[in-house]
C-alpha positions as a printed NumPy array, in Angstrom:
array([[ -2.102,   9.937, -18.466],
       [  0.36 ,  12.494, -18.792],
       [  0.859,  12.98 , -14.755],
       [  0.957,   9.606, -14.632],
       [  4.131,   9.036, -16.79 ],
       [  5.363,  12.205, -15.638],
       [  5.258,  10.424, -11.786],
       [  6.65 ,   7.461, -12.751],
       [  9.979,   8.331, -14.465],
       [ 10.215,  10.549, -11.104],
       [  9.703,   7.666,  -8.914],
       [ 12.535,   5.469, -11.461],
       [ 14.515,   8.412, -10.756],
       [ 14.134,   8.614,  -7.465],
       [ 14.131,   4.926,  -7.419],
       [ 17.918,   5.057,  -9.077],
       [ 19.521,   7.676,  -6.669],
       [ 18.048,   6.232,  -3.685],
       [ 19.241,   2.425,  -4.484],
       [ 22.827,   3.905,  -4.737],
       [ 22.899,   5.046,  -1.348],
       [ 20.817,   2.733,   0.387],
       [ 22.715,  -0.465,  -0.476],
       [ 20.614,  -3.297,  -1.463],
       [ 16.694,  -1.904,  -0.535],
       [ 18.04 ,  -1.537,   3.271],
       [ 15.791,   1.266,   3.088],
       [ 12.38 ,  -0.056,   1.315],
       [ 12.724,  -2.786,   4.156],
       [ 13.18 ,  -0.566,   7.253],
       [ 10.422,   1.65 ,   5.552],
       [  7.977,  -1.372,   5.608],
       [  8.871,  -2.629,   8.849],
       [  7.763,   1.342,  10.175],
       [  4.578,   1.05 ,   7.719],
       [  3.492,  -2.585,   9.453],
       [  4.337,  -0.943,  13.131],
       [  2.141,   2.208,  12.171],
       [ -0.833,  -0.545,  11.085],
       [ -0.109,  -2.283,  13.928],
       [ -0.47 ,   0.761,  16.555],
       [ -3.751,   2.164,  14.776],
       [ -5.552,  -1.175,  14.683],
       [ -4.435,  -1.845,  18.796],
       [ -5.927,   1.651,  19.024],
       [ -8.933,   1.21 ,  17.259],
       [ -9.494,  -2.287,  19.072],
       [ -9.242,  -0.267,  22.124],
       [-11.225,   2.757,  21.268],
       [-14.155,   0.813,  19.394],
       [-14.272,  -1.65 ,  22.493],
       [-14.351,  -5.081,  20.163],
       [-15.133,  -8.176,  21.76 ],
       [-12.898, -10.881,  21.353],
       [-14.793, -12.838,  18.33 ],
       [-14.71 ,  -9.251,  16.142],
       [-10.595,  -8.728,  17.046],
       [-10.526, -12.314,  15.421],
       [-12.578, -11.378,  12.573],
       [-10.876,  -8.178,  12.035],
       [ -7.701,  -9.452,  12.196],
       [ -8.278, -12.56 ,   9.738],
       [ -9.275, -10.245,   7.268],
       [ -6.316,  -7.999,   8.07 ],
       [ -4.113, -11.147,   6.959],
       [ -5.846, -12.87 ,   3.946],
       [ -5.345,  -8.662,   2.901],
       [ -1.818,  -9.06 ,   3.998],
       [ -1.325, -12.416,   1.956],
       [ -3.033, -10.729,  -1.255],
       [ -1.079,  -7.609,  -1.15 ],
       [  2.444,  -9.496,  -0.708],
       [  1.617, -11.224,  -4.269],
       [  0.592,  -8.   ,  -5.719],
       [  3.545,  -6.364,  -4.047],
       [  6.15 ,  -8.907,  -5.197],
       [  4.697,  -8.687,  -9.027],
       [  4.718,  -4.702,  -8.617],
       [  8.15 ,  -4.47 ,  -8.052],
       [  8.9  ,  -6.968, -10.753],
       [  6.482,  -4.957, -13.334],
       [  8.8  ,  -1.85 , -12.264],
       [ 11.99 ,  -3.67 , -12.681],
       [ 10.951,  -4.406, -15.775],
       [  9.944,  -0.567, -16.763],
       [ 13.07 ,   0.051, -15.473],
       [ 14.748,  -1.785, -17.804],
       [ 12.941,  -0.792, -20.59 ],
       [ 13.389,   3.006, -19.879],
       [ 17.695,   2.623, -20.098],
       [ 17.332,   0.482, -22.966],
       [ 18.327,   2.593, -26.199],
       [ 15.65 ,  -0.188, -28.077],
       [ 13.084,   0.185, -26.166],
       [  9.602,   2.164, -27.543],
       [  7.568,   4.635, -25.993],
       [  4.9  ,   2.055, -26.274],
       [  6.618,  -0.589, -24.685],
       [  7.224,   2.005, -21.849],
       [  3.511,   2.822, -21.889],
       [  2.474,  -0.51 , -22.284],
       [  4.36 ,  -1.555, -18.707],
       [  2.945,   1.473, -16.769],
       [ -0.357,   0.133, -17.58 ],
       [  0.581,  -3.31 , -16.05 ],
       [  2.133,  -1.394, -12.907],
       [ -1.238,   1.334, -12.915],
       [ -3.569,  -1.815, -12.562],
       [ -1.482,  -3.817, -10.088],
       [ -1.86 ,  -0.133,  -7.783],
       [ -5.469,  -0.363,  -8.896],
       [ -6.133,  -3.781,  -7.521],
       [ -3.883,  -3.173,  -4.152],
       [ -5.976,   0.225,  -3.332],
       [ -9.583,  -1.828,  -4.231],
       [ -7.854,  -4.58 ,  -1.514],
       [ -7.572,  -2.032,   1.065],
       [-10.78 ,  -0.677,   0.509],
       [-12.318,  -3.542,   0.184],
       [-10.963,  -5.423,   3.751],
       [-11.865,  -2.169,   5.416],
       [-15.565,  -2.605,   4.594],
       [-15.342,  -6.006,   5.354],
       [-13.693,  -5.213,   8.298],
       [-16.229,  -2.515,   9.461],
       [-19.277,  -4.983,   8.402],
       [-18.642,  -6.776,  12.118],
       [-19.029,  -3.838,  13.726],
       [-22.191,  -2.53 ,  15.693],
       [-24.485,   0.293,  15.01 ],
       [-22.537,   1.784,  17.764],
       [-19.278,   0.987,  17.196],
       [-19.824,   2.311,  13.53 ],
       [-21.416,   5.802,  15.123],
       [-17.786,   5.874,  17.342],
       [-15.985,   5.126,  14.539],
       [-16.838,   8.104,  12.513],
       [-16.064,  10.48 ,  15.158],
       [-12.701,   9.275,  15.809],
       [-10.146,  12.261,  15.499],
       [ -6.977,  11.069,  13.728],
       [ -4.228,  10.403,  16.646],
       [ -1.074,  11.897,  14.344],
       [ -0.664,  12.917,  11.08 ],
       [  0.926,  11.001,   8.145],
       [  4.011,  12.305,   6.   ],
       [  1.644,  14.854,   4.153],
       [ -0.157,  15.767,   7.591],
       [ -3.368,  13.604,   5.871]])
């Protein structure tokens, strides 16, 4: 629980200093953007790789977007809940519990959107053959994220 507070006044910190030189979220929207390219480019290449048939791109890709439509809600009420911590944290009022109380909101709102991608991944991978499953696992990672993941 610790760690977890610990992160999160980083990330309001962060949050601060990077606001005041990135105007108003220019940054959060070109980072997005980048993030919905990347998805795009690995689903093309596992389309490609994996061989899918026409009906299982559809498939894939409808469960892509009802994913899509879930996580935007979740998304939008995330950065609300952290607006709100936000708030709470400058205020000379505020409690410790209060603070506590709204990191618990924003911890299960992260909960549900990781479950969401897990989730429309297995669905996704349920349309997929015996031997498109068997490829699948032996795909080597094309690049490497921020971390190198």
């Amino acid at each position: 629980m610790r760690k977890v507070m610990i992160s999160s006044m980083i990330a309001v910190m962060l949050g601060f200093s990077s606001a005041a030189f990135a105007g108003e979220g220019s940054a959060r929207k070109h980072e997005k953007g980048a993030k919905h390219e990347m998805a795009e480019m690995f689903m093309n290449h596992l389309f490609k790789k994996l061989n899918l048939t026409t009906e299982q791109k559809a498939k894939v890709e409808e469960i892509r977007k009802r994913h899509q439509e879930m996580a935007k809600t979740q998304h939008a009420s995330l950065k609300s809940k952290r607006e709100e911590l936000m708030k709470l944290l400058k205020s000379s009022t505020a409690t410790r519990d209060q603070a506590l109380a709204k990191q618990r909101e924003i911890d299960a709102i992260t909960h549900t959107l990781s479950e969401g991608r897990i989730n429309s991944w297995f669905e996704s991978r349920a349309h997929l053959t015996p031997d498109q499953l068997k490829q699948l696992s032996e795909l080597k990672p094309q690049w490497k994220g921020k971390r190198g993941r």
